[in-house]
N, C-alpha and C positions, 0 to 999 in steps of 0.2 A: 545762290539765293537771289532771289527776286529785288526788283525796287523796292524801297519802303513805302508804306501808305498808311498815315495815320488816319482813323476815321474817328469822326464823331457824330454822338447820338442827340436826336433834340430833346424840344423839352419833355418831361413829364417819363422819360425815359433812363435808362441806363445802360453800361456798357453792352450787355448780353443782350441786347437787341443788335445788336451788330453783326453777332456769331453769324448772320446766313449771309448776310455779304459779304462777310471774310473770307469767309469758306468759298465764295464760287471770285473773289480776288484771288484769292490762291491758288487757286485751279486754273487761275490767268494767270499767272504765275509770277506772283504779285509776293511782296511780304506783309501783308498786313498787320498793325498794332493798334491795338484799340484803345484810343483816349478816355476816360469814364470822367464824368465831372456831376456834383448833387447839381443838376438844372434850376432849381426851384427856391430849396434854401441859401445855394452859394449863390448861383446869379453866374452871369458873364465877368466879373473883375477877377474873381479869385482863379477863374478857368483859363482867362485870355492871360493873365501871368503864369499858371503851371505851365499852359502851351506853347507860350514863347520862352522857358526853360528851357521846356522838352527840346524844341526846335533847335538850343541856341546851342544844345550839349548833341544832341546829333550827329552819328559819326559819316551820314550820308547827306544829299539832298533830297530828304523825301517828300510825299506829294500829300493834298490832304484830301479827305472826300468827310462832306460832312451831312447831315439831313439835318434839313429844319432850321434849330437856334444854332445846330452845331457848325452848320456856312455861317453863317451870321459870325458867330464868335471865330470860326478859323480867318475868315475875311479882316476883321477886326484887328486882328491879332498880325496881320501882314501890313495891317495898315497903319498901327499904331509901330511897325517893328520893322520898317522896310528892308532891312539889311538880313531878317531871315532867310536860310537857303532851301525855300520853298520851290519846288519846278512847276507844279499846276495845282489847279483846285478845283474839284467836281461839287456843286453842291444840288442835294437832291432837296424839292422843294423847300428852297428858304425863300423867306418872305423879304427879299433883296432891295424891296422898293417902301417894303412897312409892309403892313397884316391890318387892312382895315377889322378884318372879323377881331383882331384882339385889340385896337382898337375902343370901339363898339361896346366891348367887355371891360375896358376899365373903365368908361364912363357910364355906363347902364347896369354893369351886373358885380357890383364890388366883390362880392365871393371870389367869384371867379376873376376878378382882377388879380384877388390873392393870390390864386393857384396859380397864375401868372408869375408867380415871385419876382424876385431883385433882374430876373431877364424882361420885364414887359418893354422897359423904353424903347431896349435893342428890337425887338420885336416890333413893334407899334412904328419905331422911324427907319428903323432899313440903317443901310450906309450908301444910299444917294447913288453913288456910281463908285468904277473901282478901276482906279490911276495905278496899281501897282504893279511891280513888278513881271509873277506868277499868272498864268495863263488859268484864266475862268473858265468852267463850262458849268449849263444849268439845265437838270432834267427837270422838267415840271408832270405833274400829272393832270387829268384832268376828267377821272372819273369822280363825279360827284356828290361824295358820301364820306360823310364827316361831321363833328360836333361843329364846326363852323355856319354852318347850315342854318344851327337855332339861333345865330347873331345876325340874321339879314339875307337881304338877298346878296352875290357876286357879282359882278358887273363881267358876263363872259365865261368862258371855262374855267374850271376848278376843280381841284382834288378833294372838296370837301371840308377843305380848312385854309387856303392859300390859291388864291386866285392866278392863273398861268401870267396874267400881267402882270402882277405883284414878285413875279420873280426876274422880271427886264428890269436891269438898269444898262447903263452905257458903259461900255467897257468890256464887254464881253466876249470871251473872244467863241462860245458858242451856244445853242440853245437847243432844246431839244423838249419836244411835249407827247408822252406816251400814257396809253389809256388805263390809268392807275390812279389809284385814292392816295390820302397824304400818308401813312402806315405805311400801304403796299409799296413804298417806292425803295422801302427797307429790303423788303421778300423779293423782289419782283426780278425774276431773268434779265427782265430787257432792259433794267436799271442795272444791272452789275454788266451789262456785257457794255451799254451805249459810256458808262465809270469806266470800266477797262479800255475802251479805245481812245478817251478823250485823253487819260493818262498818259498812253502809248503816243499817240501822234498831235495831242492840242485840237482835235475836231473829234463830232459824234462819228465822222464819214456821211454819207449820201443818204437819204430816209426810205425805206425800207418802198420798194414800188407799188 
């Protein structure tokens, strides 16, 4: 059997969005296990405690890869827990620096602050930079189409909801920007292949000529 790889889904999602990047993890020959957490009505607290269970009862050191709220929260969660036996952490457009588009929405469009649920803070302020342990990598996308769009302009490339700068902070040990919306970084080949080698070796490798 493969390493383990816990993944998690962001928000407004649930686990079975996951199934296509399991599927080509595994085919990388990966173990993947997929974390499901309610995004909306639990929030980050009740999720960043099941995951530092999960973690703490683990009979491996597995790795995490998360999209969106779900880096956000696996980050959190290493950061509040530094003695987890995490090895790396891939996270596909998380909003690492804050998310002015949500933001923007809890001050301008309260509905959808709502929708926002008990994860907007984490959302909206990031976790600054990231001193721990586990080795980061960050796919971002940057094709530009997404509900983010009707919150403003982005200052630079975007996936449509997460702006490619929004996902730098310091600490990382890679980055990596391919032409995908913030959805597609779920489906997308070159996002499960660029997760599988960051796992394997700590880098994306060399960017494509």
């Amino acid at each position: 059997m493969g390493e383990p790889v816990i993944l998690l889904h962001g928000l407004w999602l649930r686990g079975f969005a996951l199934w296509p990047l399991a599927r080509r993890l595994a085919r990388a020959g990966f173990a993947p296990e997929i974390f499901d957490y309610p995004s909306v009505r639990g929030g980050p607290e009740p999720a960043i405690a099941r995951l530092a269970a999960r973690l703490a009862e683990h009979g491996g050191a597995p790795h995490l890869v998360g999209h969106s709220l779900g880096g956000l929260i696996a980050l959190e969660t290493l950061r509040r827990h530094p003695g987890l036996p995490v090895r790396r952490v891939v996270c596909l457009g998380s909003p690492l620096a804050g998310s002015r588009a949500a933001a923007r929405a809890s001050t301008r469009l309260p509905r959808l602050a709502r929708a926002l649920g008990a994860g907007q803070r984490l959302i909206v302020e990031g976790i600054g930079c990231w001193e721990g342990r586990a080795e980061v990598g960050v796919v971002a996308g940057s094709l530009a189409w997404g509900m983010g769009r009707v919150l403003g302009r982005f200052d630079g490339p975007h996936d449509g909801t997460v702006a490619v700068a929004e996902t730098r902070i310091p600490g990382l040990s890679d980055h990596r920007t391919i032409r995908c919306n913030h959805t597609g970084l779920l489906l997308a080949p070159a996002a499960a292949r660029l997760a599988a080698a960051f796992l394997r070796e700590g880098r994306f490798g060399p960017p494509p000529g």
